[in-house]
VEXKOLMAR-846768 format. One line per field, with one value per residue: x, y, z of N, C-alpha, C in turn; residue number from 1; residue in one letter. Coordinates in Angstrom, 2 decimals, m for minus. Layout:
# residues N
n_u <- [X, ...] $
n_v <- [Y, ...] $
n_w <- [Z, ...] $
ca_u <- [X, ...] $
ca_v <- [Y, ...] $
ca_w <- [Z, ...] $
c_u <- [X, ...] $
c_v <- [Y, ...] $
c_w <- [Z, ...] $
nr <- [NUM, ...] $
rest <- [A, ...] $
***
This chain:
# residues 168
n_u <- [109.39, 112.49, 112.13, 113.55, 114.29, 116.59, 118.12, 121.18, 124.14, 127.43, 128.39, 125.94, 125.06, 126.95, 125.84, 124.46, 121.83, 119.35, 119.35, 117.57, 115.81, 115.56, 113.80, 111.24, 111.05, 110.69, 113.90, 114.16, 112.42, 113.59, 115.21, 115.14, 115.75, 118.80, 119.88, 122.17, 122.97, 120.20, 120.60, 122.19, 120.79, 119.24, 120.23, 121.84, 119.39, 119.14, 120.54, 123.94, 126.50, 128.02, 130.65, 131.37, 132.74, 131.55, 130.77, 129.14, 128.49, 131.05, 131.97, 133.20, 132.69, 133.25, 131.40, 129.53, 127.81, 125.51, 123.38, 120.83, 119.82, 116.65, 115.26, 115.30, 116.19, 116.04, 116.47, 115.79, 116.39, 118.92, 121.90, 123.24, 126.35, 128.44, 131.25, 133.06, 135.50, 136.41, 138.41, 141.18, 140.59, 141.47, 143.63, 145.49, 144.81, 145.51, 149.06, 149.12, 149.29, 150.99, 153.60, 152.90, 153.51, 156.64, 157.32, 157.41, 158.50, 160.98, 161.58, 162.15, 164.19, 167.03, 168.94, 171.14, 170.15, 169.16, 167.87, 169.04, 169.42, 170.10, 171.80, 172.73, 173.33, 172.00, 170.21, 167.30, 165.58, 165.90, 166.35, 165.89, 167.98, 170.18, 170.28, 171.12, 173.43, 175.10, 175.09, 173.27, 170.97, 167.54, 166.19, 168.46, 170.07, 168.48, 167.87, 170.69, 173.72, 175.73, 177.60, 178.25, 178.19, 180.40, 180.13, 181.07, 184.25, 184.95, 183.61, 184.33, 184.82, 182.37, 181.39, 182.06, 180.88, 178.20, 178.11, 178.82, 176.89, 174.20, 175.77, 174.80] $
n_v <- [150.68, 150.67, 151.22, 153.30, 156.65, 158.05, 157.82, 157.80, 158.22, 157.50, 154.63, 153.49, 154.09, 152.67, 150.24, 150.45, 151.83, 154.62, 157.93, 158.12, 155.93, 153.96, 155.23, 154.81, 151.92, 149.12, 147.77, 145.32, 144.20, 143.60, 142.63, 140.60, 137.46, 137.71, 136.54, 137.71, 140.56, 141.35, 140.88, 142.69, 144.97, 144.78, 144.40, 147.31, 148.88, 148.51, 149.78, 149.62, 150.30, 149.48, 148.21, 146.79, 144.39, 144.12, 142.12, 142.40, 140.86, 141.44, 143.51, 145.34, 146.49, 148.78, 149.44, 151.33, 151.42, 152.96, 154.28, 156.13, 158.74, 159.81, 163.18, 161.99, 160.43, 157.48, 155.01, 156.25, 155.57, 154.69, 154.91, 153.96, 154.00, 153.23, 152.42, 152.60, 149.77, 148.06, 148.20, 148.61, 146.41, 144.40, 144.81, 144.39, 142.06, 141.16, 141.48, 140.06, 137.11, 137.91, 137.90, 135.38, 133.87, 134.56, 133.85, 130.71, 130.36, 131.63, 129.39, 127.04, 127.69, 126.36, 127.17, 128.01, 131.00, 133.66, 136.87, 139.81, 142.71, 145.48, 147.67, 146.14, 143.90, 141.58, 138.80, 138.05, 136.80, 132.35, 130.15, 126.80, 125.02, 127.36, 126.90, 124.12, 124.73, 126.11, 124.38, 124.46, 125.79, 127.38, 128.63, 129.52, 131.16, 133.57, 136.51, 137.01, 138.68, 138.80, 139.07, 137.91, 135.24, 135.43, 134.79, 136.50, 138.03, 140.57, 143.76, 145.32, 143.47, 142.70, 145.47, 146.18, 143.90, 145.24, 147.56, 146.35, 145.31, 146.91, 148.70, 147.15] $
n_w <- [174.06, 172.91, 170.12, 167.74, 167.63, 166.26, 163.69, 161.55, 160.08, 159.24, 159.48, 159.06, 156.65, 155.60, 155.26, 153.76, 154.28, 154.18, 155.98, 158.48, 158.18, 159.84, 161.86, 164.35, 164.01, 166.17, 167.30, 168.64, 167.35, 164.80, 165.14, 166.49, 165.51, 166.08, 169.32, 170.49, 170.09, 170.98, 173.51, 174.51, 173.90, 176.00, 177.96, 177.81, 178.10, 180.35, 181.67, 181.65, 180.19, 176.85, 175.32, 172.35, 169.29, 166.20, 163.32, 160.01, 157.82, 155.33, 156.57, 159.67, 162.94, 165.58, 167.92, 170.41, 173.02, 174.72, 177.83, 177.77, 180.15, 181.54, 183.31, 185.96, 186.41, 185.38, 182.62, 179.55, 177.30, 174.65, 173.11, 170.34, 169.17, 166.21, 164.51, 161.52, 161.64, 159.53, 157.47, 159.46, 160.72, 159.13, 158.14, 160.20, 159.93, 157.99, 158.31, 160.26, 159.10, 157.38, 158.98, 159.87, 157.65, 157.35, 159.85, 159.26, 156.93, 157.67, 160.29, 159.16, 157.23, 155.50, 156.09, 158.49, 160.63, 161.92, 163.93, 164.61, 167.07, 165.88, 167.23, 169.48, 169.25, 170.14, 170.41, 169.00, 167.64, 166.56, 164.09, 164.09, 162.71, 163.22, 165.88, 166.03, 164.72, 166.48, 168.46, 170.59, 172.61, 172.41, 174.38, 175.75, 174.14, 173.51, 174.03, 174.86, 173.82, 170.57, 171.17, 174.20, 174.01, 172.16, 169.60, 167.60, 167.15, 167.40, 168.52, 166.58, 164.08, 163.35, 163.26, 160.70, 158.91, 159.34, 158.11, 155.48, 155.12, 155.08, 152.94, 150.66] $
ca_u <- [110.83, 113.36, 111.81, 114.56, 113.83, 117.24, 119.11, 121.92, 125.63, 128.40, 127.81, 124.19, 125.33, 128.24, 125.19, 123.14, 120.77, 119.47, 119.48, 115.99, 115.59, 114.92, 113.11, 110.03, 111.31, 111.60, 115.67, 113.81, 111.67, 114.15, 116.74, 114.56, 116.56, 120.30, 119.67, 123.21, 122.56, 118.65, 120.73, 122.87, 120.03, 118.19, 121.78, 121.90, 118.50, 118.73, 121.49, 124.84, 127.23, 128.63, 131.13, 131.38, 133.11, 130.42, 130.66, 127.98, 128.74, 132.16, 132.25, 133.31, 132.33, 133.26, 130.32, 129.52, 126.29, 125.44, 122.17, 120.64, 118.76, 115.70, 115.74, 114.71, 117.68, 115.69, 116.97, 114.91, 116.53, 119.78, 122.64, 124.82, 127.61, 129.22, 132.57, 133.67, 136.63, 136.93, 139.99, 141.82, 141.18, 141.84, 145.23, 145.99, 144.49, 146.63, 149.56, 149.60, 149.43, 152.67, 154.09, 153.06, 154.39, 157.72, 158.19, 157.41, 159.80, 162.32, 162.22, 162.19, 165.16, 167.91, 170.53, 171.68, 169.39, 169.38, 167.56, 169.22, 169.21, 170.77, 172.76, 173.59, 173.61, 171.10, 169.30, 165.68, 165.19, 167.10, 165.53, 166.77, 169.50, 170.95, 170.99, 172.17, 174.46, 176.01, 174.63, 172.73, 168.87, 166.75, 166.33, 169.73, 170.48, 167.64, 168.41, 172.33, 174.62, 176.73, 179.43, 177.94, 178.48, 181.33, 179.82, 182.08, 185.40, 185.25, 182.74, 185.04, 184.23, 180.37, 180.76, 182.55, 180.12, 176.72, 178.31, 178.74, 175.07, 174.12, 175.97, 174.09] $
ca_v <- [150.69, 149.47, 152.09, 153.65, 157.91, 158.57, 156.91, 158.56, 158.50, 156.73, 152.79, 152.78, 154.33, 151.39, 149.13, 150.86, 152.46, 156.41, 158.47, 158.11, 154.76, 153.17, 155.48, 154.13, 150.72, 148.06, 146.73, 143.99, 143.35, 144.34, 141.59, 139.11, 136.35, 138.01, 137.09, 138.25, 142.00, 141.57, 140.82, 144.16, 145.98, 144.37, 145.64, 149.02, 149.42, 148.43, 151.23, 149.44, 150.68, 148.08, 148.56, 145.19, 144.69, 143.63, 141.92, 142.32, 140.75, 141.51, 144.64, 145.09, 147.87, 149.10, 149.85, 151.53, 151.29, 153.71, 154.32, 157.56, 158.75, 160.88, 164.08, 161.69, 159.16, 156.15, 155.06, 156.71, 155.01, 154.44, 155.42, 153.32, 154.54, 152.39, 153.03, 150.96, 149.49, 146.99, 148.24, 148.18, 144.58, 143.52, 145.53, 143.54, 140.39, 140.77, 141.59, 138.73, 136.23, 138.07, 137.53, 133.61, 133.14, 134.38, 133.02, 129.37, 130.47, 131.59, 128.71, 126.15, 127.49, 124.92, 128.34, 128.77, 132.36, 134.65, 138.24, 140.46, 144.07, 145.94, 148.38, 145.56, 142.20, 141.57, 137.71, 138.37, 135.06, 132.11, 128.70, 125.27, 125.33, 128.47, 126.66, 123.21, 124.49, 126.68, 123.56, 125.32, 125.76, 128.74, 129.35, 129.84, 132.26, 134.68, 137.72, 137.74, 139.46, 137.84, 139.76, 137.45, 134.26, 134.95, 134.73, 137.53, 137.66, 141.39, 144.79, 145.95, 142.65, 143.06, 146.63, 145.70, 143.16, 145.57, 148.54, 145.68, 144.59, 148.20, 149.29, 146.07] $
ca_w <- [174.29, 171.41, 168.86, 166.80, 167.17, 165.41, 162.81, 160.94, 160.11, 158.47, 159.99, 158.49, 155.32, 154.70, 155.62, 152.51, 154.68, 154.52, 157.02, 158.95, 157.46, 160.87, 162.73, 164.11, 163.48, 166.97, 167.39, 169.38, 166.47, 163.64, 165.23, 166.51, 165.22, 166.70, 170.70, 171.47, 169.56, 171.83, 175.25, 174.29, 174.00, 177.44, 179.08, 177.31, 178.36, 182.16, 181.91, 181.46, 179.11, 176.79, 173.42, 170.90, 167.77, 165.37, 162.12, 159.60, 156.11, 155.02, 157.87, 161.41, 163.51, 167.00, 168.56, 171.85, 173.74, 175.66, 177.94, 177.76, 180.93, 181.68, 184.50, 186.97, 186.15, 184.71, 181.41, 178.59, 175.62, 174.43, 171.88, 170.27, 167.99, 165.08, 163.51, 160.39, 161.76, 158.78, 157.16, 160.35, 160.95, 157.42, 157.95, 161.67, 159.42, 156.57, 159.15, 160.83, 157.95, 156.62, 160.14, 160.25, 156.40, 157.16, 160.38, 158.63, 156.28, 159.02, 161.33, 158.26, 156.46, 155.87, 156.31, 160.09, 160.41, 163.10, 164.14, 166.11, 167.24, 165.10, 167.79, 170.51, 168.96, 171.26, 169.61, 169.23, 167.17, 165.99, 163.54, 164.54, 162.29, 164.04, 167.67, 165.79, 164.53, 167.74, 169.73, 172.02, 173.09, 172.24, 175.98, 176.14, 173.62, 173.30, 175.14, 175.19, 172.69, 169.83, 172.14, 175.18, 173.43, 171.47, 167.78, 166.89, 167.65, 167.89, 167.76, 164.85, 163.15, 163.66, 162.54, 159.42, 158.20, 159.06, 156.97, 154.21, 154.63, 154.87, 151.04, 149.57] $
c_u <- [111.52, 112.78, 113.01, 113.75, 115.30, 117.66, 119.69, 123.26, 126.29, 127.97, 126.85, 124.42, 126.47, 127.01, 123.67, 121.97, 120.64, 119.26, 117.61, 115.12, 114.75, 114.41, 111.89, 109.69, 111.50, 112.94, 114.86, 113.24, 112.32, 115.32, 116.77, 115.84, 118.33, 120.05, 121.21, 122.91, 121.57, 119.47, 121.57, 122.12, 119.65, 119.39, 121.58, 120.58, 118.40, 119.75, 123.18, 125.22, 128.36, 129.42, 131.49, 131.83, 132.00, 131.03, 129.16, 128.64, 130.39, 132.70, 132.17, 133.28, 132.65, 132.19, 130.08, 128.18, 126.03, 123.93, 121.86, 119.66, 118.00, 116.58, 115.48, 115.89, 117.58, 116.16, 115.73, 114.92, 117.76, 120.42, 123.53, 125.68, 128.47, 130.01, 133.03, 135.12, 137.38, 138.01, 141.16, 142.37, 141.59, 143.42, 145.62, 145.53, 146.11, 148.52, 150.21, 149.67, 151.06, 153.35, 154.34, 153.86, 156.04, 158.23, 158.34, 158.58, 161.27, 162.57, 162.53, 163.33, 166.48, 169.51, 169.81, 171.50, 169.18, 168.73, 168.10, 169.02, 170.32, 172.64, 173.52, 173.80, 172.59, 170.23, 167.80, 164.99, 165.85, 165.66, 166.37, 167.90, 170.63, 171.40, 171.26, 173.56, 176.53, 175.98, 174.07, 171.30, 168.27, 166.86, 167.92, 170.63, 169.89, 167.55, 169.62, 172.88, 174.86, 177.89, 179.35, 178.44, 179.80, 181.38, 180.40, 183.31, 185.56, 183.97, 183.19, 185.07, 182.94, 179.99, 181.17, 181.19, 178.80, 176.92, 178.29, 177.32, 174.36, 174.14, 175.27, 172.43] $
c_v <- [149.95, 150.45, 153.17, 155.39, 158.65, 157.69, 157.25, 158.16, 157.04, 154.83, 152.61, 153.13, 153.49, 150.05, 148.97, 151.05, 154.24, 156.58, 158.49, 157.07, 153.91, 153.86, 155.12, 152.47, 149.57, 147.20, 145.73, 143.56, 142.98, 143.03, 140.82, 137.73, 136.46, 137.66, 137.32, 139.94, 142.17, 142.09, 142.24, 145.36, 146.16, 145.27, 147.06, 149.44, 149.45, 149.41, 151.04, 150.07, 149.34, 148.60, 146.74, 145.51, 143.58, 143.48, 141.60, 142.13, 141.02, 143.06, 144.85, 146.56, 147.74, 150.01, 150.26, 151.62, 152.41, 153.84, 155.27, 157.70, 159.94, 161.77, 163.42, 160.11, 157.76, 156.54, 155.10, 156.04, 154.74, 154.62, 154.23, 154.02, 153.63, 152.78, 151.95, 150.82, 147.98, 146.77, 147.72, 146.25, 143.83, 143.70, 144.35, 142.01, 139.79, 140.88, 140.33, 137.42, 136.32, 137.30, 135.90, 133.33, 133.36, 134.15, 131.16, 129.31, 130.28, 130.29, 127.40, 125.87, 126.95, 125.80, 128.52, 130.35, 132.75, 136.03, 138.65, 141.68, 144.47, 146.84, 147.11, 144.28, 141.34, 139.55, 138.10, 137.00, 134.34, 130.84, 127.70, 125.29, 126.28, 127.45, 125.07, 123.33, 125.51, 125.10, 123.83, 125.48, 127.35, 129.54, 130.28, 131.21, 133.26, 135.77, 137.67, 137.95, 138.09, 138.12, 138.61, 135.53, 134.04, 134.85, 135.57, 137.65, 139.41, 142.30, 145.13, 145.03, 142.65, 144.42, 146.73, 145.12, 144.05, 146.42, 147.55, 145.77, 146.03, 149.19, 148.17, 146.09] $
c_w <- [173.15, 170.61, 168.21, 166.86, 166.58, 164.61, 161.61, 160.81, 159.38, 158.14, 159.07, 157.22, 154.78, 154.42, 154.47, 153.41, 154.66, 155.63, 157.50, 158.53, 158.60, 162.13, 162.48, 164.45, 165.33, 166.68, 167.88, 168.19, 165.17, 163.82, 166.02, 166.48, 165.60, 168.36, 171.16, 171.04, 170.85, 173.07, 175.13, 174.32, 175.10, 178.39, 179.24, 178.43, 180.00, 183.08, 182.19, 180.21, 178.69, 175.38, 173.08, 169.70, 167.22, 164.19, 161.47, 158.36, 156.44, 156.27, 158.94, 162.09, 164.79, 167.31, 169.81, 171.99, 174.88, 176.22, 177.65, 178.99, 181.19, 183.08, 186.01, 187.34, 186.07, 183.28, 180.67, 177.28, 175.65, 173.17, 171.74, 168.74, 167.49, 164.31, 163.04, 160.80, 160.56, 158.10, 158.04, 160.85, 159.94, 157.44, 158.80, 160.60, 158.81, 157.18, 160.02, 160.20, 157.63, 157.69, 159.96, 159.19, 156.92, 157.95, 160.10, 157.75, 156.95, 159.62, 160.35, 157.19, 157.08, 156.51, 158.18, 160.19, 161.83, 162.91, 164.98, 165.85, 166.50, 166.10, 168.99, 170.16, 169.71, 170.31, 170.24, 168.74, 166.67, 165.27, 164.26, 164.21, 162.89, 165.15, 167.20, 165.48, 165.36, 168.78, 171.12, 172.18, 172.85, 173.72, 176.01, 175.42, 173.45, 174.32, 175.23, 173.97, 171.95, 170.81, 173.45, 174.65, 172.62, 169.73, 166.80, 167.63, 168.14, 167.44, 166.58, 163.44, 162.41, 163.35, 161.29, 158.16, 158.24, 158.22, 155.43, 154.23, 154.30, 153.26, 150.16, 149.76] $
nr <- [1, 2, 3, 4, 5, 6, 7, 8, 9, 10, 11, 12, 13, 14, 15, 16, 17, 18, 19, 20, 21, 22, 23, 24, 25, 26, 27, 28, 29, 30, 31, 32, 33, 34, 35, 36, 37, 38, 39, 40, 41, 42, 43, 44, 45, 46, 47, 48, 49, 50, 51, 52, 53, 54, 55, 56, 57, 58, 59, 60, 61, 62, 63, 64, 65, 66, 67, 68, 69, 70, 71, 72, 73, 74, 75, 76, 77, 78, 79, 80, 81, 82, 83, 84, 85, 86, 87, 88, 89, 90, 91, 92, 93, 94, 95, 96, 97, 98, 99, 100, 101, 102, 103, 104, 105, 106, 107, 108, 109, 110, 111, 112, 113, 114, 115, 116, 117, 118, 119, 120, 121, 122, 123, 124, 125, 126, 127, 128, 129, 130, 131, 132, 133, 134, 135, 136, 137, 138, 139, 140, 141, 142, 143, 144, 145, 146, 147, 148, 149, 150, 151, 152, 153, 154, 155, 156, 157, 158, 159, 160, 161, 162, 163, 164, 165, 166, 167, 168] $
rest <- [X, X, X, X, X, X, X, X, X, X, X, X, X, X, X, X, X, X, X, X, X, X, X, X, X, X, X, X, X, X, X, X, X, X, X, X, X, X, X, X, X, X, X, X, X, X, X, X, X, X, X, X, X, X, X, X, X, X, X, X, X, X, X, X, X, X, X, X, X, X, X, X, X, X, X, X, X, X, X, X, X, X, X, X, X, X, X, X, X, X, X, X, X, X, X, X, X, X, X, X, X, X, X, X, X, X, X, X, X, X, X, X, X, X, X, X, X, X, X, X, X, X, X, X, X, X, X, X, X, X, X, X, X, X, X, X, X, X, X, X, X, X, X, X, X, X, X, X, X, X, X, X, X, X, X, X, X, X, X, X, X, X, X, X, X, X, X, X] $
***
């Protein structure tokens, strides 16, 4: 049990392996020294189905486990399927970095800064400076208009100034 009778496709070829490389080969013996990979197998094999994101080296894979069972409906072996999801997370990495830099930026700058919705005024986020210098608490403003507060004296003001921001 654990003997490798296929081994093919994309995953094993990012991992510099050919195709038929590890048939033959024991996973129990082959990855020895991984016992969370082993207990994935002991699962797989007792006929759970399990998926894991795996990193190996600089690459992360979504992996599914699957059992495979004979005509008699004991588990015979097991499949698992590996898709390089390493771009993806590099994207969501690199993603959320931007995110943290420019809300450090945001909540740090010395300018009274504000996000809102574009169509309702709606505050989505404000920095310190913003609610020092309304005098007011985050709680308090996030979710109601500029129209709800007053921060514009009129819509025809507030549509004035986005057509400016808009031609610049």
């Amino acid at each position: 049990h654990g003997i490798v009778t296929l081994s093919e496709g994309g995953g094993l070829n990012r991992l510099g392996y050919l195709p038929g490389e590890w048939v033959g080969k024991s996973v129990f013996k082959e990855y020895a020294d991984d016992p969370e990979l082993i207990e994935i197998f002991k699962r797989t094999l007792n006929g759970e189905e399990l998926q894991r994101t795996r990193r190996v080296g600089k690459l992360v894979f979504d992996v599914d486990y699957n059992p495979l069972f004979d005509e008699q409906g004991q588990v015979d072996g097991f499949l698992s399927i590996a898709i390089d999801i390493t771009e993806k997370v590099t994207s969501q990495e690199e993603l959320r970095l931007s995110e943290e830099r420019f809300s450090k930026i945001f909540q740090v700058n010395p300018i009274a800064m504000c996000i809102t919705e574009i169509d309702t005024g709606v505050f989505i986020e404000v920095n310190e400076n913003f609610l020092t210098a309304l005098q007011c608490s985050r709680e308090y403003i996030l979710g109601k208009s500029a129209f709800d507060i007053g921060f514009w004296p009129s819509k025809e003001s507030r549509r004035e100034m986005l057509e400016k921001v808009q031609k610049e």
